[in-house]
N, C-alpha and C positions, 0 to 999 in steps of 0.2 A: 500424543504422538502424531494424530493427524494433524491438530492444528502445525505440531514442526515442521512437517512435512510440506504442509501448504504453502506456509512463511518461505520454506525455502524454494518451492518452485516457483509462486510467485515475484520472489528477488530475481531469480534466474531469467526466467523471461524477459522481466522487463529490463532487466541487464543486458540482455541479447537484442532486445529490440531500441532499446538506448545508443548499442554502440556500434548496430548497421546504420542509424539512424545519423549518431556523430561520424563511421567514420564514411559514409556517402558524401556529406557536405563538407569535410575536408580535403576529403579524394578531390573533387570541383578544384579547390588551391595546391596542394600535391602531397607526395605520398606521405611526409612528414606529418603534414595538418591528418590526415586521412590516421595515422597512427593515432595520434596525440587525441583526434576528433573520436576515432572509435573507446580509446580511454577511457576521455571522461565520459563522453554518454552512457558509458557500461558504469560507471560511478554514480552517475544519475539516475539511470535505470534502475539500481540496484536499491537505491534510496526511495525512491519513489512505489517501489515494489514494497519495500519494507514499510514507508510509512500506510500506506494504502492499507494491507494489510492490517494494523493496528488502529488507523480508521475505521474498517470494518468491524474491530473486537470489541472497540470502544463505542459504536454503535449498537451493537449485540448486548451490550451489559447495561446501556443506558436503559435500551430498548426491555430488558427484563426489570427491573428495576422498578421503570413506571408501570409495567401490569400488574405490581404490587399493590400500586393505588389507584384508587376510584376514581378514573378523568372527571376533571372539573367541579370535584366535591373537594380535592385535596388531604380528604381526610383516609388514614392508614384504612382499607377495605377490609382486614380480618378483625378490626374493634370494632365490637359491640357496645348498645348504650347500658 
């Protein structure tokens, strides 16, 4: 449940920081681009929030994985000879 929760606040964020961020630099061209700009960068933000996040899980599980084995011997650390 926390990780849910995480996934979703970090989508949100950077969805919200995405689509001040597009619609500032369309605002510059006018209100149209300023809509259209704040859109997608809330569509990018959102994506980027999400992949991020999954970076981060996929690092976490990589990261358990190898404390399984022995750095630099390669061999499984809980077999015995």
């Amino acid at each position: 449940m926390k990780e849910r929760l995480n996934l979703i606040f970090n989508r949100a964020k950077y969805a919200a920081i995405g689509a001040a961020i597009g619609a500032a630099l369309g605002g510059v061209v006018s209100k149209n681009a300023a809509s259209t700009g704040g859109a997608i960068g809330g569509l990018a933000g959102a994506v980027v929030g999400e992949t991020r996040v999954s970076a981060e899980t996929a690092y976490e599980q990589f990261k358990d994985s190898v404390s399984d084995y022995e750095l630099g011997t390669g061999v499984d650390a809980q077999e015995t000879e």
